[in-house]
Structures are given as structure tokens and as C-alpha cells.
N, C-alpha and C positions, 0 to 999 in steps of 0.2 A: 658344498655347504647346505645343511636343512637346516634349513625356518619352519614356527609355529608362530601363528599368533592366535593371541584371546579374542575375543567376541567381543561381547558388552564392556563398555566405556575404554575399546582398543580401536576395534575396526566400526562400531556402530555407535550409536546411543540415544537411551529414548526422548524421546522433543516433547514425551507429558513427562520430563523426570520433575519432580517439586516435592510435597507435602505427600508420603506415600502408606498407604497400612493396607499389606497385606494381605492381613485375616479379616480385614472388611470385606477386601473384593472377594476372597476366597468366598466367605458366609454370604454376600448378594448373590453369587453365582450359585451355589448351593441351596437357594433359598428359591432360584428360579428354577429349580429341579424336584422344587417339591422336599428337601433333604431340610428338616426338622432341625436347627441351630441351635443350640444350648446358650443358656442366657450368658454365661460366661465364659463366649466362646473366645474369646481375646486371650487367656489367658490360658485355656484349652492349649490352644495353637501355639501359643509359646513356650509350651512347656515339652520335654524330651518326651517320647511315648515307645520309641524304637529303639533299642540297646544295639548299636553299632561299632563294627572295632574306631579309633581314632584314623580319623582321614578316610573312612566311608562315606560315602555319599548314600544319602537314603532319599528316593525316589518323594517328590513332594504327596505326590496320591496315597502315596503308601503312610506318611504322617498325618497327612487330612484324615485317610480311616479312622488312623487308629486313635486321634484326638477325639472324633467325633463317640470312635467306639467307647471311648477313658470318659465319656461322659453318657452312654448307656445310648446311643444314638446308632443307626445300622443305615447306612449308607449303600442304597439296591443297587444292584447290577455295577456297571461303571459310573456313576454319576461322580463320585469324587474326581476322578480323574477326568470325568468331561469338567467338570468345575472349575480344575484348575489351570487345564490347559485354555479355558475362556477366560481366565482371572486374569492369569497372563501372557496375553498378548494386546502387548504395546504397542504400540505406533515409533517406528523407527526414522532416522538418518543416518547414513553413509558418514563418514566423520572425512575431513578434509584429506585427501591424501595415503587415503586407504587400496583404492583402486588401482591406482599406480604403485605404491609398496611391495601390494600382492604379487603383482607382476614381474616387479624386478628380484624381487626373491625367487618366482618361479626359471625367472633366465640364470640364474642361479644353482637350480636345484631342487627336491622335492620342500613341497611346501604343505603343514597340515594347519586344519585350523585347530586350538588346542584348549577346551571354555570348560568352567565352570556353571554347571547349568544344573537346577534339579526337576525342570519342567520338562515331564516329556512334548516329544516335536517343537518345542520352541527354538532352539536353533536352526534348524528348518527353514519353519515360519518365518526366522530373522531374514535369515539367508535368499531367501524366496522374495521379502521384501527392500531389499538392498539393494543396491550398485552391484553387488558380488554376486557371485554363484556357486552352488555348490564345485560346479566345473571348475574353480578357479582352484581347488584345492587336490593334493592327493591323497588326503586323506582327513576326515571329522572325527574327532575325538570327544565327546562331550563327557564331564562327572556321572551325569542318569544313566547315559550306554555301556559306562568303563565301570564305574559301581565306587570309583575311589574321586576323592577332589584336592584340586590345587591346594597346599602345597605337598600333598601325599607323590610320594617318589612314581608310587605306581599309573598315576595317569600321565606323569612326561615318560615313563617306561614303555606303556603304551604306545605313545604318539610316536615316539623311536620306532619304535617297532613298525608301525604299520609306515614309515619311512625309509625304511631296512637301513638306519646308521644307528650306531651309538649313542645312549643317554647326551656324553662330552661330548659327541659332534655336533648337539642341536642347541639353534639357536632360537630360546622365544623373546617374542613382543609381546607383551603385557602391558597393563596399568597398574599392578598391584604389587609392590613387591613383598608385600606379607604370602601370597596365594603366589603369584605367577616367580616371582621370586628361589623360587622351589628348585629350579631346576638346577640353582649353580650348587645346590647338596649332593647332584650328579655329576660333576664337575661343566655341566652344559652353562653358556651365556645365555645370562638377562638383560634385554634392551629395556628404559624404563620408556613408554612414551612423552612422559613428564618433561626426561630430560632430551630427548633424541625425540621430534615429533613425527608423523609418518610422511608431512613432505620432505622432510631431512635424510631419512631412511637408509632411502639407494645411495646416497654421500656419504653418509657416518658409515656404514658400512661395507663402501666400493663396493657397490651394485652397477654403479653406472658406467656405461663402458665411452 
């Protein structure tokens, strides 16, 4: 059996989650770089600036340019992308019952971790900050690195892949079943954690020996 699970609000989640925007922190951080803000830069930020097929992922740094550039703004060297990669990083915790999941998935089998992400090195960073470790995995999948996102066929295509099984053979854990849900269009199983929680895991799914 391969297992995948997601990141954020699966295996982790941030402890400042609340009242969140964005394009504020995005524009502080960019603003501590010297990077010139447009007064309506809110609206900048929310608007499409990157024509991407459907189920691409487009790199966050790459939309911060080009919002900034759709308002006549030139953003030097890397700063957007130092911007964003300061904007976001949050303050994490390990979610109950993650630690041991991963594990008995791995006596199991290969196991990848499988996230929608569009910040570069942010999953990393999670990961670096966690109970887990990259070691726990054999293989990181992330939207930024694959170029495609949840529920696009091609990044559980991916994650197979670097799994060496079958779309149908793999199994993900998600939170989402609009995003992580994607996988049973490959005839692969979706665990929801909603419904199966990660200390349940190794039971619902006879892991436990």
C-alpha cells in the first residue's frame, strides 16, 4: 500500500490561524524591502495577472511581480520572493496523532507527503518546524515544485510516480475533499480526516499489526 498525506490542516496547523489577509502581510514585508506599494494594492493582489492552463499552480512570487508590475511598480532583484517567503511563515503545531500515522503508513509502505502549497521553501520550513521530518517521507510533492495543484490529476500523478505505484494504488489523507479529494478521478482512495482522525488511522485502515 502507498500513502500520501497533505500538509496544512492534515499533518500540521498554524496556532496564529484567526482573522487572516494576505496582501497585508505580503505589502508589510515588501514595504520592509524598500518595494514601493500601490495604493490599491488589495485589489492588485486579488486580481488574476498570470494566464495559467486550469489546475496550474503559479508560483506566489511570480503573481506578487506581476500584480505589482499591473500597477507600474518594478520589484529589483528577488525581493518579491524574499517578501513572500517572510509573509509566510507561520508558526506551527504537529496535529494530534500525525507522528504515529506517518509511521505506520511507512510499515506499510512508501509513503509521500502530497500539499498544495504556492510559497516557495514553505513546506520545508513546516517540516523543519514539526514533530516530522523530511526523513519520515519518501518522497515531497509540493503544487510550487510539480507546477499543477490539488484537485489537477497531475500532481497525484506525480506523487505516484516518485512512489513507483499507480495513480489506483495510492492512498491520500487530506482535509479537503474539494482539493485532496482528486485522487479518487484516478481511481486512488481518499481518507477524509474529518471523518477518520489521525489517531484512528492505523485501525481504520489496518496498519496496526
Amino acid at each position: 500500500m502507498a500513502v500520501s498525506f497533505d500538509l496544512f490542516g492534515t499533518l500540521v496547523e498554524r496556532v496564529d490561524a484567526g482573522e487572516d489577509d494576505p496582501a497585508a502581510r505580503v505589502a508589510a514585508e515588501l514595504t520592509a524591502r524598500d518595494v514601493a506599494v500601490p495604493d490599491d494594492w488589495a485589489a492588485a493582489y486579488r486580481e488574476r495577472h498570470i494566464d495559467a492552463p486550469e489546475g496550474a499552480e503559479v508560483p506566489l512570487p511570480a503573481h506578487v511581480s506581476a500584480a505589482l508590475a499591473s500597477r507600474g511598480v518594478d520589484a529589483p532583484g528577488n525581493a518579491a520572493r524574499r517578501a513572500v517567503v517572510a509573509a509566510f511563515d507561520p508558526e506551527i503545531r504537529t496535529r494530534d496523532g500525525a507522528v504515529d500515522a506517518v509511521a505506520a503508513a511507512r510499515s506499510e509502505g512508501p509513503v509521500a507527503l502530497c500539499s498544495n502549497c504556492s510559497v516557495p521553501e514553505l513546506v520545508g520550513r513546516t517540516l523543519v518546524r514539526s514533530a516530522l521530518s523530511r526523513d519520515d517521507f519518501d518522497a515531497v510533492v509540493s503544487s510550487v515544485g510539480c507546477g499543477w495543484r490539488k484537485p489537477a490529476a497531475q500532481l497525484f500523478e506525480t506523487t505516484a510516480a516518485r512512489l513507483e505505484v499507480a495513480p489506483a494504488d495510492l492512498v491520500h489523507i487530506g482535509d479537503d475533499p474539494r482539493t485532496d479529494g482528486g485522487i479518487e478521478a484516478l481511481d486512488g482512495r481518499f481518507v477524509d480526516v474529518a471523518d477518520v482522525p489521525l489517531t484512528e488511522l492505523p485501525g481504520e485502515l489496518g496498519w496496526e499489526r
